[in-house]
SEDRENKOL-193034 format. One record per residue (C-alpha): y negated, z negated, x; residue number from 1; residue in one letter; chain. Coordinates in pm, 1 decimal. Example, Ala and Ser with C-alpha at 12.3 -4.5 7.8 and 13.67 -1.06 7.14 Angstrom:
+----------+----------+----------+-----+---------+--------+
|       c2 |       c3 |       c1 | num | residuo | cadena |
+----------+----------+----------+-----+---------+--------+
|    450.0 |   -780.0 |   1230.0 |   1 |       A |      A |
|    106.0 |   -714.0 |   1367.0 |   2 |       S |      A |
+----------+----------+----------+-----+---------+--------+
***
This chain:
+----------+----------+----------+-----+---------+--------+
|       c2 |       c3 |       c1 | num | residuo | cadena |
+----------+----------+----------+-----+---------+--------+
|   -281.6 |   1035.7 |  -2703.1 |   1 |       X |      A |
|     15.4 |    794.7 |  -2518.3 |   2 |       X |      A |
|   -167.5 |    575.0 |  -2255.4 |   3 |       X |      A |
|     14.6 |    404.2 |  -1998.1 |   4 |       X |      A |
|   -128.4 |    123.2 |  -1816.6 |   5 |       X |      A |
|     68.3 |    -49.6 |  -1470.4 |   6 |       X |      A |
|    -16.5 |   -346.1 |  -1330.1 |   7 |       X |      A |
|    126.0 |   -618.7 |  -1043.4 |   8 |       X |      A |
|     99.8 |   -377.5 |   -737.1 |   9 |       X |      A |
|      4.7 |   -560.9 |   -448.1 |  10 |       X |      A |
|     96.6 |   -703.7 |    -62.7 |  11 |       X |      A |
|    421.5 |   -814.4 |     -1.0 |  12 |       X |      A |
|    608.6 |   -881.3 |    329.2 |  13 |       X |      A |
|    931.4 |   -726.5 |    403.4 |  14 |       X |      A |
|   1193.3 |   -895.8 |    203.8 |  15 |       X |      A |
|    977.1 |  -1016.2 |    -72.5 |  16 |       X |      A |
|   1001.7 |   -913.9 |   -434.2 |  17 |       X |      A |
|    731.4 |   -752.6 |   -706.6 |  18 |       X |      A |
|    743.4 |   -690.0 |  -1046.6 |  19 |       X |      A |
|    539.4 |   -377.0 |  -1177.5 |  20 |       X |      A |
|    438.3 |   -348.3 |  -1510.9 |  21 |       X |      A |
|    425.9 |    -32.9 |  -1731.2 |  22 |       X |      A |
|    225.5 |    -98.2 |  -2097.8 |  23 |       X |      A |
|    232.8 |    150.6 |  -2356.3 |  24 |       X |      A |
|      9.6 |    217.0 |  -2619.1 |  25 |       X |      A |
|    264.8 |    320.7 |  -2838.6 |  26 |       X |      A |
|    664.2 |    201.1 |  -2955.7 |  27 |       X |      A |
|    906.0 |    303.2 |  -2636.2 |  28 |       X |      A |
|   1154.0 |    453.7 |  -2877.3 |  29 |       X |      A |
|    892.4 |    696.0 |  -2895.7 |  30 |       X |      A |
|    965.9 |    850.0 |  -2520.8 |  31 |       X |      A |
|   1274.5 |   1044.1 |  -2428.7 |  32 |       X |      A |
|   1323.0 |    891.7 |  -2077.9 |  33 |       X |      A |
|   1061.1 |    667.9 |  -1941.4 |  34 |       X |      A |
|   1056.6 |    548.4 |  -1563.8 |  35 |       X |      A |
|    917.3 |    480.8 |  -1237.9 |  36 |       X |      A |
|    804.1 |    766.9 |   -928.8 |  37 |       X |      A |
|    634.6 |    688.4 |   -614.5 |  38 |       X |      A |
|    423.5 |    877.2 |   -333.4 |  39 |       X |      A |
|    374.6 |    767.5 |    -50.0 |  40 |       X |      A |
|    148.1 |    943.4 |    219.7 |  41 |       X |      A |
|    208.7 |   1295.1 |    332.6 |  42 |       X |      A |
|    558.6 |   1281.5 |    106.8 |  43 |       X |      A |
|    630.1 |   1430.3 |   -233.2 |  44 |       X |      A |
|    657.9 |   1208.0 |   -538.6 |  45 |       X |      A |
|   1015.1 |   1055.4 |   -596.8 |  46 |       X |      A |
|   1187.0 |    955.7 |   -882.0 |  47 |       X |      A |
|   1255.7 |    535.9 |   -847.1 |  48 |       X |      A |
|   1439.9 |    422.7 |  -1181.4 |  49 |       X |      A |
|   1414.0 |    606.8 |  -1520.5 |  50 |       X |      A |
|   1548.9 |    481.3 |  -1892.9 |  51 |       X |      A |
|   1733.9 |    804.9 |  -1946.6 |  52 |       X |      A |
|   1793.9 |    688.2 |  -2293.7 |  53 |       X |      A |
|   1718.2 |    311.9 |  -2494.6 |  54 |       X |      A |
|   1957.0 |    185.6 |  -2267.5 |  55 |       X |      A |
|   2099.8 |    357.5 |  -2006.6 |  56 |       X |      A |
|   1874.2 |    342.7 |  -1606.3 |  57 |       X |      A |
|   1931.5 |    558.1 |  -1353.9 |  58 |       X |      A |
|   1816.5 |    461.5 |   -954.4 |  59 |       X |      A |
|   1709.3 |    674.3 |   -639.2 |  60 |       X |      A |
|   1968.7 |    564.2 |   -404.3 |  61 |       X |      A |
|   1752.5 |    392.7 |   -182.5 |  62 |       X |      A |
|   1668.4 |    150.4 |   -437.4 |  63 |       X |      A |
|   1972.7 |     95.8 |   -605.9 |  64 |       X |      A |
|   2100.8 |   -286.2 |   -522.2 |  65 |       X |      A |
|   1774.0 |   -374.7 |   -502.8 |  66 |       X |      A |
|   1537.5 |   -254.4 |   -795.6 |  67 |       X |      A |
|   1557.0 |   -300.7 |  -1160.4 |  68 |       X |      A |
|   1412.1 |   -152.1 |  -1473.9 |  69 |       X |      A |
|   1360.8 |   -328.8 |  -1716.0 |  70 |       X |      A |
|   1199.6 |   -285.2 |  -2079.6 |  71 |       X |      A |
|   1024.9 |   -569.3 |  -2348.1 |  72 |       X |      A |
|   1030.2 |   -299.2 |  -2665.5 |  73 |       X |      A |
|    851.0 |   -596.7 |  -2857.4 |  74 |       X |      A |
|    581.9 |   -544.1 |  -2623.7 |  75 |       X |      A |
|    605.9 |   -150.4 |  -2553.3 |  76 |       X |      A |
|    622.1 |   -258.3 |  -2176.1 |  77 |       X |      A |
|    864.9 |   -148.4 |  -1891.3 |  78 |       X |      A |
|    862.0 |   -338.0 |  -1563.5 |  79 |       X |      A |
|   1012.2 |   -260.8 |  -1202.7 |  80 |       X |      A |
|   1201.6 |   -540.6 |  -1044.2 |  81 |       X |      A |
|   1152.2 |   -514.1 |   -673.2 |  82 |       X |      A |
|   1366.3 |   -723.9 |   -453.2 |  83 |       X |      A |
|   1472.6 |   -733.9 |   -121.9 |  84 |       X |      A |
|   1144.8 |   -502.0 |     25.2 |  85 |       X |      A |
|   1109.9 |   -259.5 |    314.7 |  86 |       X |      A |
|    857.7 |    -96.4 |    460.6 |  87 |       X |      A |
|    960.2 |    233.4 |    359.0 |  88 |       X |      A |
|    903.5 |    113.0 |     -9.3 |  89 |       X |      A |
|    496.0 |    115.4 |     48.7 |  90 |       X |      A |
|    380.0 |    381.5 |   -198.5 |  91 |       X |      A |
|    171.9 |    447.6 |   -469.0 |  92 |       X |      A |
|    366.2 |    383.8 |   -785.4 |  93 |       X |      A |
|    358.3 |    576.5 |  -1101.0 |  94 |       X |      A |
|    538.2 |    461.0 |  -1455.5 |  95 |       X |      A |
|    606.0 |    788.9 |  -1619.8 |  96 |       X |      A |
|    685.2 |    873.7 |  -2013.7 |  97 |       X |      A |
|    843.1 |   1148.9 |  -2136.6 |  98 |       X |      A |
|    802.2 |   1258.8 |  -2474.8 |  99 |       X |      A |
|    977.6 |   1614.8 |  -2659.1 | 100 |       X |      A |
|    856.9 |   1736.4 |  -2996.5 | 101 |       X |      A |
|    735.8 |   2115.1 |  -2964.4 | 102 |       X |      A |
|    837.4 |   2099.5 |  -2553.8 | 103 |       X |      A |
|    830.6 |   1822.7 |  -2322.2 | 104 |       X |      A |
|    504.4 |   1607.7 |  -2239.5 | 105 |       X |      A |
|    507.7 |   1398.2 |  -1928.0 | 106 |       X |      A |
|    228.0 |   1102.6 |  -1956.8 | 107 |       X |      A |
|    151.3 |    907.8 |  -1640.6 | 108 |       X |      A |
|    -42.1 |    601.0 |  -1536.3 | 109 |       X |      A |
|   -289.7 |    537.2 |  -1359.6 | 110 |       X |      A |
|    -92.7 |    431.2 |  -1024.6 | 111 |       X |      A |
|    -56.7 |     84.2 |   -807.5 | 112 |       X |      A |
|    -44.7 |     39.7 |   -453.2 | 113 |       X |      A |
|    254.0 |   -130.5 |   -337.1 | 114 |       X |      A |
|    237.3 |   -215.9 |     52.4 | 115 |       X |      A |
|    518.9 |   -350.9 |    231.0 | 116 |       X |      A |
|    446.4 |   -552.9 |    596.5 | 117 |       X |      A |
|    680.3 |   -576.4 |    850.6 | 118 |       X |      A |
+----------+----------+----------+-----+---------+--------+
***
């Protein structure tokens, strides 16, 4: 059973930075695609950033200048780079890991709360 475990949510003020953490339990070349969503209240979960392979990212277009995934495979950990903060990025955060062997398996973890003041 894949376990993913974030950390480094938090309270930031509007143009601040965060970096979220995403530990795996097992090797990242293990995932097809493995990425970031967020929900924020009353909206549908979005897709932030995403490793659609070992080294290609793909970003929301709200993000894109100012977020970054990155991946440690030594440590089996992706992390969000936040920069440059708004409001509108206060959400619950989700790291996400996709796996395919008989069909495709989504893991998720466990969420953090990232709240942006104005």
């Amino acid at each position: 059973q894949v376990q993913l475990v974030e950390s480094g949510g938090g309270l930031v003020q509007a143009g601040g930075s965060l970096r979220l953490a995403c530990a795996a339990s097992t090797s990242l070349f293990s995932f097809r695609t493995f990425g970031w969503y967020r929900q924020a209240p009353g909206k549908q979960r979005e897709l932030v950033a995403v490793f659609t392979s070992d080294t290609s990212t793909d970003y929301a277009e709200s993000v894109k200048d100012r977020f970054t995934i990155l991946r440690d495979n030594r440590k089996n950990t992706v992390y969000l780079q936040m920069n440059s903060l708004k409001p509108e990025d206060t959400a619950v955060y989700y790291c996400n890991a996709v796996v395919l062997t008989s069909g495709w398996y989504h893991y998720w973890g466990q969420g953090t709360q990232v709240t942006v003041s104005s």
